[in-house]
C-alpha positions, 0 to 999 in steps of 0.5 A, a space after each residue: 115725702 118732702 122735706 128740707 133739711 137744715 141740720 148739716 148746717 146749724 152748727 156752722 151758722 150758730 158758731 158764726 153768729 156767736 161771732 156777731 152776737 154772743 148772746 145767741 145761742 145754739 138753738 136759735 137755729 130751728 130746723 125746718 122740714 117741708 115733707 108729706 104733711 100727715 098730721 096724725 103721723 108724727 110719731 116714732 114710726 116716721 122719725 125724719 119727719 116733723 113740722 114747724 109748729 107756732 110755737 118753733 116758728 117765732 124763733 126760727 131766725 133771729 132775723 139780724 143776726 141770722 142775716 149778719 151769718 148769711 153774708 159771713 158764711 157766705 164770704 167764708 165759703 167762697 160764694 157758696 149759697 147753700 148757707 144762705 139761711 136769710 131766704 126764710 127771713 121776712 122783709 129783711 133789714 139791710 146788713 149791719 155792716 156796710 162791707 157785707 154789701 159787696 157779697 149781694 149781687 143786687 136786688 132779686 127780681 121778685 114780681 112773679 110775672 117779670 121772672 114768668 117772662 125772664 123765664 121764657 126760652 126767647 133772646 130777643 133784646 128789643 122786646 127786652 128793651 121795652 120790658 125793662 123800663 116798663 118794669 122799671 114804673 114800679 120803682 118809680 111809684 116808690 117815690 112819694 106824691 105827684 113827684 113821681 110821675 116825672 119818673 114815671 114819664 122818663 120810663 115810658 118815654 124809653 120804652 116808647 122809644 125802644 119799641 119804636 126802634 125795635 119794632 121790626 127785630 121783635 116782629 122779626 121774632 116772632 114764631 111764624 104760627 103766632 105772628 098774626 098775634 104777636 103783631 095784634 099785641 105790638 098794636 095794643 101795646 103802642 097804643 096802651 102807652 099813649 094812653 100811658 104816657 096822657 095818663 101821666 101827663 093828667 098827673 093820674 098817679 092811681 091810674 098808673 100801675 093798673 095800665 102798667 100791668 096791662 102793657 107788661 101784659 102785652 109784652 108778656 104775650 108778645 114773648 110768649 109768641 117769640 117761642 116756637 113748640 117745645 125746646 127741647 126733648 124730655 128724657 126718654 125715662 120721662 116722656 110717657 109721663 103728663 107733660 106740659 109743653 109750655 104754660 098753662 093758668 089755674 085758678 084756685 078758689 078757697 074757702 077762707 074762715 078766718 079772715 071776715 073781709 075775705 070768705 072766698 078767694 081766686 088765686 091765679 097761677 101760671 104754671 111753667 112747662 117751659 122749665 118744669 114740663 114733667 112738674 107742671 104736667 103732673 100738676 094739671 093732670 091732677 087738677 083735670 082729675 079733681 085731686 085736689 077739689 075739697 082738699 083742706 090746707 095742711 100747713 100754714 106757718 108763716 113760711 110757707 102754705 102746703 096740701 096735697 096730702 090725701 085722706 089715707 095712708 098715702 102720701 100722694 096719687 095713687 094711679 088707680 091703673 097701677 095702685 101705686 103712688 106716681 111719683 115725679 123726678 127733681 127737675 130744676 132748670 138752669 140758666 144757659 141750660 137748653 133742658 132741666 136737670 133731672 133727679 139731682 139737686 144743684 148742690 148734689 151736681 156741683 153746681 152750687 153759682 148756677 141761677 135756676 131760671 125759675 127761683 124763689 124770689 117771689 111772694 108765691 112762689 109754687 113748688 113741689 114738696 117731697 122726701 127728704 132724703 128722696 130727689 125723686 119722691 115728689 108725687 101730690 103735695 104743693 106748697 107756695 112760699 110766703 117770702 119775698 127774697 130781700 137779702 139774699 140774691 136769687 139761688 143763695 137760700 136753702 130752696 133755691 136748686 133743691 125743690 122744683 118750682 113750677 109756677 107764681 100765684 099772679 093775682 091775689 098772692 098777698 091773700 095766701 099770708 090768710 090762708 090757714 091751716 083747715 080751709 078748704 080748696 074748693 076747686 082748682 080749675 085749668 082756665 088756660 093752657 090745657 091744649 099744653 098737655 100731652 099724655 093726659 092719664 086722666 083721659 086715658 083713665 076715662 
């Protein structure tokens, strides 16, 4: 019930890196599916389906070359990022060839709260203009030693200034019922960057990065307050439907086996009704009826960590009102766009340069798995991601546009790459946001 198909596109992708790379064979190009994971039935009664077994994925993508193919195919094709396979490959090296360079746009923002806040509904450019040097600190800590508290200093320095600066537009911003909020915020926030800006001057490098997350923390709260209700109307064919009218925090516990330093672990995930309402619903719909409480880990590859799929012969929720699977559209939210598209990928509607406003640019990306060949087929099963775009910008790989993302694991995502095939979920419990549901169907169930 869910899965990504490469097969239109190997015999392309091969005969391009048999141009770089004539050692490269036909088979290089492994294909790779994301649909309902029964693992007792891959058989001849399911044909389109199979898995990404250890032993396919060692040789999934020659990395180099398959990154080479990406930058050809894609300057081939006129831009045309459904042939940009380098969003499967890990920390990428860059480009062989230095005129392959002009076909990037520029580094993906792959921090899962920066597009979490890039992915609100506000325009507000003051407030943006305190985030972006905030941000900006991580790049600074790149640099080696002490040295890198100047850098840092000149960060905080902008962002003081532009909160200083901007302060009465972004106050201006706010949404009438959250402003005595948003202004509380806007204190913590000018008073964790003095408290900042001392902690560079005491050369307090280690003490950088925690206060960092704090204030874009307040930034993040702050934009969030900006948003006034809901922006737009569901489709009609949708609205009776669980929906998540904004956003709403889950956390995970899992029980990991084989890692002797990690037993246990709490993944924290945001999920976004803002761009993914009828998606985010369903999931917190049934996180409130336990669903997935239990639940063993049915894929861990490398690539991606997937469940969902029930005991049974079902491959997602059966309604116990109906006795049928429920199963969700597509939705995908474009950038420019007031409201998601439905029951279409991207490519299906042409729009094949459209940026979704959640991508899949970070290490713990969260989307949902469905049917190959059904849009609309998604019902139970999840997967997060377990790459990080590096060459490829943001909507020029196989995901981005085709599968729904609604959500980013925040906190502990680097612990998913433990994750293995067989460990349980032993809850996933909503900790925030849950007064954003509307047509609950687990209370209506009772």
């Amino acid at each position: 019930m869910a899965a990504i198909s490469s097969c239109h596109y190997c015999s392309f992708l091969s005969t391009t890196s048999k141009l770089i790379n004539p050692n490269v064979s036909a088979n290089s190009h492994k294909h790779a599916s994301f649909q309902s994971l029964k693992p007792r039935s891959y058989s001849s009664q399911h044909p389109r389906r199979f898995q990404l077994h250890d032993n396919q994925k060692d040789g999934f993508f020659p990395l180099k070359e398959c990154a080479i193919s990406i930058a050809l195919a894609v300057g081939l094709i006129s831009g045309v990022p459904e042939l940009g396979w380098a969003g499967y490959a890990n920390a990428a090296p860059a480009p062989a060839f230095p005129d392959l360079s002009v076909l990037i746009s520029g580094p993906p923002i792959k921090d899962p709260g920066a597009l979490l806040r890039y992915g609100l509904p506000i325009d507000n450019k003051a407030i943006r203009e305190v985030q972006t040097p905030l941000e900006d600190v991580t790049e600074s800590l790149k640099i080696a030693g002490v040295r890198a508290l100047d850098s840092v200093e000149r960060n905080v320095r902008q962002a003081s200034r532009a909160l200083k600066q901007g302060r009465s537009l972004i106050v201006s911003g706010l949404a009438e019922s959250k402003k005595d909020h948003g202004v509380e915020l806007l204190g913590k926030l000018e008073a964790g960057m003095d408290e900042l800006q001392q902690i560079v001057e005491d050369r307090n490098r280690d003490a950088v990065a925690p206060k960092q997350k704090e204030l874009l923390n307040y930034v993040g709260g702050v934009e969030e307050d900006m948003v006034d209700g809901f922006p737009y109307e569901v489709p009609e064919e949708y609205r009776n439907m669980p929906l998540l009218k904004g956003r709403a925090g889950v956390d995970m516990k899992v029980k990991i086996k084989d890692n002797p330093n990690v037993d246990e672990c709490v993944f924290h995930i945001v999920l976004d009704g803002y761009n993914a309402p009828v998606t985010a619903g369903n999931f917190v719909d049934l996180v409130e009826r336990h669903f997935y409480d239990g639940m063993e880990i049915q894929r861990a590859d490398g690539f991606v960590v997937q469940t969902g799929d029930p005991e049974g012969p079902a491959e997602g929720f059966i309604d116990p009102s109906t006795e049928k699977t429920r199963t969700i559209p597509l939705e995908i939210m474009v950038k420019g766009e007031k409201a998601p598209f439905y029951g279409a990928t991207l490519e299906d509607l042409g729009l094949y340069k459209a940026q979704t406003k959640l991508p899949f640019n970070a290490f713990g990306t969260m989307a949902m798995a469905r049917d190959e060949f059904e849009n609309n087929s998604a019902s139970s099963q999840v997967f997060w991601l377990l790459k990080e775009s590096e060459l490829t910008p943001s909507n020029a790989n196989i995901l981005d546009g085709r599968y729904a993302v609604f959500g980013y694991v925040t906190e502990n995502e680097d612990l998913l790459a433990d994750v293995k095939v067989g460990d349980v979920i032993e809850s996933i419990q909503v900790v925030s946001g849950l007064d954003n549901l509307v047509n609950p169907s687990y209370k209506i169930a009772g």
